[in-house]
N, C-alpha and C positions, 0 to 999 in steps of 0.2 A: 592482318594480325588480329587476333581477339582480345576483347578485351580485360587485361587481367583483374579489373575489381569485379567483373559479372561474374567468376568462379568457372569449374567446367561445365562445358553445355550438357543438355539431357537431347538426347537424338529428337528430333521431332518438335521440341520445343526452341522456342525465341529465349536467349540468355536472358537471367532477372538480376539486378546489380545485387553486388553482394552486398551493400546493408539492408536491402527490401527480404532478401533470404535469410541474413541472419535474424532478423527482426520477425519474422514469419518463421523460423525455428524456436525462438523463445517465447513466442507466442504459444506452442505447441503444451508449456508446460503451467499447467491449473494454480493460479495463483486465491488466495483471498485477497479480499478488497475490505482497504482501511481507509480513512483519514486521518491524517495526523491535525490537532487543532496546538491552537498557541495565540497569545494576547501577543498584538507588534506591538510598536509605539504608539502607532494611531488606532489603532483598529485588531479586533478579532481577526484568524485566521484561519481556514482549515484548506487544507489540500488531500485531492482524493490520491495515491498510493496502491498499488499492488504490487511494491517490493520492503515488502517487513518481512523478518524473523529474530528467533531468540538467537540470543550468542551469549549469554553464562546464566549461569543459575545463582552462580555466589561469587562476585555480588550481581543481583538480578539485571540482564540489562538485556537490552531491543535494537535492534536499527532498524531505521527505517532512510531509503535513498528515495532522496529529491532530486529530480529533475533540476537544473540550473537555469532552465528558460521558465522554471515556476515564478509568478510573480509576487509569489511570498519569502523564496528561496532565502535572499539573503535575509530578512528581516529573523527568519528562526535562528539563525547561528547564535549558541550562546544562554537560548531564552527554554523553560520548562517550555514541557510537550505534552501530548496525549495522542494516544495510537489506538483509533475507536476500531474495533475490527466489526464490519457488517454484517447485517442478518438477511438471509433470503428477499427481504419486503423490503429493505431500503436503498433497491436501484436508483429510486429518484432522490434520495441523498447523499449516493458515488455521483450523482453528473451533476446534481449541485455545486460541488467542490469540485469537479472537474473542468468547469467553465460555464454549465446548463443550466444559472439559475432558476430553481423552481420555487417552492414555497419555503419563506423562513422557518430553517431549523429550529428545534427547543435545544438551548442550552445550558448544562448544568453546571454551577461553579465549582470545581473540584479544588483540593486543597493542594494542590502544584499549581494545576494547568486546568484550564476549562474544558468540558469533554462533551459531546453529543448526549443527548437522552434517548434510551432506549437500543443503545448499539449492542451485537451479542456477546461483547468482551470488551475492554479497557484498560489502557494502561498509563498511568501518570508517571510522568520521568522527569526528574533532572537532566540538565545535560552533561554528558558524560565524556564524551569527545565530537571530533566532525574530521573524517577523511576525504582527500581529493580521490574522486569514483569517476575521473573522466567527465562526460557530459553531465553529471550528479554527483551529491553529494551526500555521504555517506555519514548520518547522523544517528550515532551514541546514546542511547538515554538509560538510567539508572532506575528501573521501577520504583516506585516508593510507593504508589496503590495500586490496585486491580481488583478486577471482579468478570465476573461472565455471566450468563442467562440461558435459557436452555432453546433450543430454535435450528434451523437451520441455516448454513454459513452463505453468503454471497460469493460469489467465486466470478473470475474470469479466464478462460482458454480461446484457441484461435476466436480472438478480437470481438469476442461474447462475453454479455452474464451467464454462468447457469448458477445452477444449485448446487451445494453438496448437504447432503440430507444429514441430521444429525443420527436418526436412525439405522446407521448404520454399523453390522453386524464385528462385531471384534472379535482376535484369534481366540479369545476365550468361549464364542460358540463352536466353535469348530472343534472342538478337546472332547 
């Protein structure tokens, strides 16, 4: 009998379990690479992120899903945020905040939340709600500052950095 979390087989190949496929399917789709930062009780936080997006314009708010095995997880519930979105050059400050300690980051005091220096966008949030997202949690914030800079975005697809150039062409060349 096969087994049914490996999904149907592909002729030729050895079955792959279906979370290693679905996790390799989502992989497929270009995300940016953020960190969210936040003062805990004891201590600074930032966690590196590449599940943000916007969800209203009015009133301004963001999500950003956290992992629940993050070791900052629960200490954000509750507390202002910041959603530093990265530039091309600051690979080595995604694996910072992903566990890779590298060199201490600069950081700047923002008037919610503390925020990275030099990242190519920002966003200071109250907290706004936190929804149960399964293995993460699905955190709300209410922008109340922002700003961006001009550069190219950090991105990640199958289980890489690449680039996405800012330079790049919109429908209004093609008219």
């Amino acid at each position: 009998m096969a087994n049914p979390a490996a999904g149907p087989g592909i002729p030729g190949r050895t079955s792959v379990p279906r979370a290693h496929r679905f996790r390799g399917s989502l992989g497929r789709f270009a995300t940016g690479v953020a960190i969210v930062t936040f003062d805990g009780a004891t201590k600074r936080h930032g966690i590196t992120v590449n599940s943000f997006t916007s969800v209203s314009m009015d009133p301004p708010l963001v999500l950003a899903s956290i992992a629940r095995t993050a070791k900052a997880h629960d200490e954000l519930a509750g507390r202002p945020f910041t959603v530093n979105i990265l530039g091309a050059e600051q690979r080595q400050l995604a694996m910072h905040f992903a566990g890779r300690p590298g060199p201490e980051p600069k950081w700047v005091e923002g008037a919610t939340a503390p925020r990275l220096s030099g990242v190519l966008a920002y966003f200071e949030c109250r907290p706004w709600a936190a929804y149960d997202g399964g293995d993460h949690t699905l955190y709300l914030g209410e922008v109340v500052d922002f700003n961006h800079r001009s550069g190219d975005a950090l991105a990640f697809a199958n289980s890489a950095f690449t680039t996405i150039p800012e330079s790049q062409l919109g429908i209004e060349d093609l008219l």
